[in-house]
N, C-alpha and C positions, 0 to 999 in steps of 0.2 A: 504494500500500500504506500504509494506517492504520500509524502509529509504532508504536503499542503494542501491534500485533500481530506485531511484529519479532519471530521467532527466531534460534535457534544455525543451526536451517538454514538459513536466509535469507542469514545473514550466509556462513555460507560458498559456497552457490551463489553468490551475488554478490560471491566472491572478495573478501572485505572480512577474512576475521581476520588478524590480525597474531601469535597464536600465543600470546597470553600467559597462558592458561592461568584466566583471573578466572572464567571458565564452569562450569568444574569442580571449583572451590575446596570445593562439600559435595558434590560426584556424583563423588569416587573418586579426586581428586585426580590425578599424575602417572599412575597405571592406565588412567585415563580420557583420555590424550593417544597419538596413534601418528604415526608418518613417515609423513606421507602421498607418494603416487608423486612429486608434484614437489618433495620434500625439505624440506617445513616441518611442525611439529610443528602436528596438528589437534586438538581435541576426538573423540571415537570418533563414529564414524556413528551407534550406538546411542541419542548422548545426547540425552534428551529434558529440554527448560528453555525457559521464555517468559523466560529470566533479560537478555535480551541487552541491551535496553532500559537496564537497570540497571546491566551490569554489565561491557557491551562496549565496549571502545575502539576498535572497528573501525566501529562502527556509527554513532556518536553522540559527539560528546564539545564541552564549553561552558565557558564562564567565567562563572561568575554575576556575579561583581566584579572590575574589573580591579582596584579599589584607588584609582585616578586615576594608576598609572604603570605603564602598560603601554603597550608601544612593540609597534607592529604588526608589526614585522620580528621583534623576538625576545624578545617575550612579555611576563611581569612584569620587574619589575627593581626590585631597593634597591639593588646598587653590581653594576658591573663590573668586572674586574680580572685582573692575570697574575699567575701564582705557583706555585710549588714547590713539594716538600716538602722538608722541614730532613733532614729523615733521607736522607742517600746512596742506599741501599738502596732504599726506597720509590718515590723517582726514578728511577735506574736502572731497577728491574725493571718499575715502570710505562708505558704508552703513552705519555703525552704526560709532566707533571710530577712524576705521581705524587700530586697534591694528592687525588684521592677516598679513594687509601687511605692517606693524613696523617689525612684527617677522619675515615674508619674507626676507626684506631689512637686517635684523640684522644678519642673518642667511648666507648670500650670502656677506656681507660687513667683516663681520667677518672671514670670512675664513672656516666655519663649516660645507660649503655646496657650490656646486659649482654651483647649480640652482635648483627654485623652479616648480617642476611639477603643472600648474592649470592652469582653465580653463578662457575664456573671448570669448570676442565674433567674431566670424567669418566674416573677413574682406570681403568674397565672400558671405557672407549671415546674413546681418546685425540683424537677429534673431534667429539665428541658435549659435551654440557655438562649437568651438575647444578645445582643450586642448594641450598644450607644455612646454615647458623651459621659465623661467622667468629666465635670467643673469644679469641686470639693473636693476635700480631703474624704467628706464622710461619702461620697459617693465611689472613691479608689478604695476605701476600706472597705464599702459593701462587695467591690470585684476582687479584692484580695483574694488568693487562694484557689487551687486547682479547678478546672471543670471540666471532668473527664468525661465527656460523651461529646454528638457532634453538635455541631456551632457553624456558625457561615457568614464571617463576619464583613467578607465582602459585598453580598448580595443588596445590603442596606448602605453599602458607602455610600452611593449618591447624595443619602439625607445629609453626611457629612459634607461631602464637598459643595453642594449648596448653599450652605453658611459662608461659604465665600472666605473663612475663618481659617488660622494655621491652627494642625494641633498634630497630635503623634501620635501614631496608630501602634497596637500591644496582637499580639495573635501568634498564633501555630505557626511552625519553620513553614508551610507550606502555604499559610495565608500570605505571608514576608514575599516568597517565591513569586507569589500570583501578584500580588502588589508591585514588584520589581516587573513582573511581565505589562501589567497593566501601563506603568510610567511612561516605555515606547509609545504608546497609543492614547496618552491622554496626559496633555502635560498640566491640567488641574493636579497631579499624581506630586508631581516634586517641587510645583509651588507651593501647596498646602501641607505636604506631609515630610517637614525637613527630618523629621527621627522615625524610624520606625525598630520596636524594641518585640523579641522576640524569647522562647525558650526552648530549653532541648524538650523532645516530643517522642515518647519510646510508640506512638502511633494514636488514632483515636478509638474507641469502644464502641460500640453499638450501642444504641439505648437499649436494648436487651441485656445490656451487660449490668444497665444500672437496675434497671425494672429486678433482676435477678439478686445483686444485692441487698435492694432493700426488701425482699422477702425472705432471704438470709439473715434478716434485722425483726424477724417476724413480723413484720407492719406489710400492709397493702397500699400502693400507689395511692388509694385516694383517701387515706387517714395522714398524707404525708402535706408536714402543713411547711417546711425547709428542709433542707439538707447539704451537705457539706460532701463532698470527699476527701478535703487535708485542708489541713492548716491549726490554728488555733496549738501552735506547738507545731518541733519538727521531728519528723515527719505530720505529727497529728494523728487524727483519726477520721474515719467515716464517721458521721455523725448525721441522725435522723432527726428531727423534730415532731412530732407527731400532735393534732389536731388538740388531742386533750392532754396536750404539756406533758408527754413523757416522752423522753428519749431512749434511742439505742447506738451502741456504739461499736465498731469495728476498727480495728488495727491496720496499719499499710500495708500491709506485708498478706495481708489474708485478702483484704478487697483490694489491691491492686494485684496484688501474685495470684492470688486465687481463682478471682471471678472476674475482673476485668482487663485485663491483657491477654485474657483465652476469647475476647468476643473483639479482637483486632479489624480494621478492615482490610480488605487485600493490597491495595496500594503502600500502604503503612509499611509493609514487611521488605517490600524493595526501594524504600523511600532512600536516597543518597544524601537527604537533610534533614537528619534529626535533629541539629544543633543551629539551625538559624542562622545557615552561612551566607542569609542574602541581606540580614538586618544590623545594624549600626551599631548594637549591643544586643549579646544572648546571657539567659541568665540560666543557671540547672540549680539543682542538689548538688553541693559540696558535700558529700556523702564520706563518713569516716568505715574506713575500711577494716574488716576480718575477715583472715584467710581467702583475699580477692575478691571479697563480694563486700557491698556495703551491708552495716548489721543495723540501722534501722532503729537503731536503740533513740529514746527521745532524749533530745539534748534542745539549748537553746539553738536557734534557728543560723544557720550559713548558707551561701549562695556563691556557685562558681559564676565567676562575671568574664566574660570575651568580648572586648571593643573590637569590632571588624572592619572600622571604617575611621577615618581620624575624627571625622564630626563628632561620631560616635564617643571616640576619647577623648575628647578636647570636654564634651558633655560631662563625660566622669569625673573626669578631673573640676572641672567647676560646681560639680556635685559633692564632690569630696569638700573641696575647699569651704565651701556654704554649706558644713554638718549636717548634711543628710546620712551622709555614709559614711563608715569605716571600712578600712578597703586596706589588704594586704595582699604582698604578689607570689605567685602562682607559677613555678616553671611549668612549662607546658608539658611537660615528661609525667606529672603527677594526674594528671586532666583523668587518663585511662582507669588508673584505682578509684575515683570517683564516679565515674560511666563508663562500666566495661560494658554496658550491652547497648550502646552506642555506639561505640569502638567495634564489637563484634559486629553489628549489622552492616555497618557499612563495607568493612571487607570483604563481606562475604553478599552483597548486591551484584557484583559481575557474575556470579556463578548461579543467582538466582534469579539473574536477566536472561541468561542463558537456556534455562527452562523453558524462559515462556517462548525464546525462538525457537525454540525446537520444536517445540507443540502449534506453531503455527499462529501466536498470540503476538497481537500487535505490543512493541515492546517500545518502553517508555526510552527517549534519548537524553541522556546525558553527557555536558561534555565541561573539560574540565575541574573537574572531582577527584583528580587524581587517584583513576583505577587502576591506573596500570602499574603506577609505583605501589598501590597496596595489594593489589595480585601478585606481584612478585615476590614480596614482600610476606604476604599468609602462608598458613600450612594448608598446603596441597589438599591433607587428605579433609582438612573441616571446608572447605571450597568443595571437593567430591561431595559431599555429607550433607550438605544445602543445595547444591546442584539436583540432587538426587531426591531430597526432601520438598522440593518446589517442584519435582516432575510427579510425584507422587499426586500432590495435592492436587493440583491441575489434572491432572487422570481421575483422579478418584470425583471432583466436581463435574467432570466432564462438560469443557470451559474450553476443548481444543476446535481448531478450526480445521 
């Protein structure tokens, strides 16, 4: 199949969107997004657009310049580092540090921005997620904190960029990606949005993965009056609310290892951007390590921080300096004991691209990601081992062309 005759259809028969909505940014906005049966947010059946080319991150996505520092395991880079936010609060209620919504608040108090485009969760559907304007402090603290199912934060940019308004947009590596495609074709893109701040993303969930948790929480979907899935502490916990004021609570490690990372979407697993290599700053879990896996244990809150772009660090740095943040540095050699399965997915994406050409699957292009220096680089035989595990899976869906 000729590139440039790639569609919206295409992409989703070959199971490639990732949901973020860049498709339907002038075809109807969030009206034109529905749940599809395996619980991710699709563009409508109806839409018709040769846009995908352009404007999809499921399809396509490149680096025209690394710059001369970009590191093949985890993208661009101007500094790495760990760090917090100076504000209690900010920390606490956050995921990991708290640092993306330090550089919200810093961003919007400063005057640099007049409001933060990001997502939180849906006051009419306490598992579901919106996305808007962040102008407060108390409106970045209502979005603090993870929101593991999908979201589509591009689908409603229009409302933002018709405020006419600067302000800095927060989302998934793959919203950042689409957002970077979108700027070619619509220069409202980099007059309005001079930061765009992202996090590492091990994939999205299906809302079946949440519907399923919280009946693991004993509560049923319409007894659920909030919910949480981290923060309030690091890692945190699952946290239910429930209509007549009683809560239930679950662990990281059990609703994120357990029940929602097994209800992944397909694109997710070949994703070559977990880590937000197309945004100004990405922020993860500074995760402390046992025996090569992070142990999860609660401690006060920390955040690996990657300025990717010098705006981006020139931003930190002025964030630093005006107490929002504490920020210490980070060699880059350390990144991997923090996010090994970051690290492992992305090595092992050629050999799970490789699958889908075999089977006759339109197969996502990427270029400069440096595959070739980490193909060389991996052991052969976990490259066999994923090769072989994505031919599997694809056979067994019967998904081949």
């Amino acid at each position: 199949m000729r590139s440039e005759t790639i569609s919206i259809a295409d992409v989703l028969a070959a199971n490639l969107c990732v949901g973020c909505g860049a498709c339907v940014l002038d075809a109807g906005g969030t009206a034109a997004m529905a749940m599809s049966d395996d619980g991710f947010l699709r563009p409508a059946s109806g839409l018709s657009t040769g846009r995908a080319e352009a404007v999809c991150p499921g399809v396509a996505l490149s680096h025209e310049s690394s710059g001369g520092c970009y590191d093949p395991l985890w993208g661009p880079i101007v500094r790495t580092a760990t760090g917090f936010a100076l504000d209690s609060e900010l920390r606490f209620t956050g995921s990991s540090g708290g640092v993306l919504s330090a550089i919200s608040l810093g961003l919007i108090e400063s005057g640099m921005v007049a409001f933060v485009w990001q997502t939180r969760a849906d006051l009419d559907d306490p598992i579901g997620n919106v996305t808007g304007a962040s102008r407060t402090r108390a409106e970045i603290l209502e979005a603090a904190g993870s929101r593991y199912g999908p979201s589509c934060p591009l689908a409603n940019l229009g409302d933002a960029l018709a405020t006419g308004e600067v302000f800095a947009f927060v989302g998934k590596p793959c919203d950042v990606a689409a957002l970077h495609k979108l700027a070619v074709i619509d220069p409202r893109i980099d007059r309005q949005i001079p930061y765009r701040l992202s996090f590492f993303c091990a994939g999205v969930p299906s809302r079946h993965g949440t519907e399923a948790l919280i009946r693991a929480l004993d509560t049923r979907i319409e007894d659920v009056k909030s919910f949480r899935y981290r923060g309030e502490g690091w890692p945190g916990v699952a946290r239910v609310m429930r209509h007549d004021g009683t809560t239930g609570t679950m662990d990281y490690n059990s609703s994120w290892g357990a029940i929602l990372n097994r209800r992944l979407q397909f694109r997710c697993k070949i994703c070559p951007d977990g880590t937000g290599e197309f945004a100004d700053i990405a922020c993860a879990d500074a995760w402390y390590g046992r025996d090569g896996y992070p142990d999860f244990e609660e401690r006060e809150g920390r955040s690996l921080i990657v300025t990717r772009t010098d705006a981006g660090d020139k931003l930190l740095k002025k964030l630093i300096e005006g107490g929002y943040l504490s920020v210490s540095p980070l060699p880059v050699a350390e990144i991997e004991a923090m996010q090994p399965y970051q690290a492992n997915r992305k090595r092992n994406v050629p050999a799970r691209r490789a699958a889908l050409l075999l089977c006759g699957r339109l197969v996502p292009r990427f270029a400069g990601f440096g595959f070739k220096t980490l193909a060389l680089r991996h052991s052969w035989i976990d490259q066999a081992r994923n090769f072989m595990g994505t031919l599997r899976r694809l056979l067994r869906e019967g998904r081949t062309r």
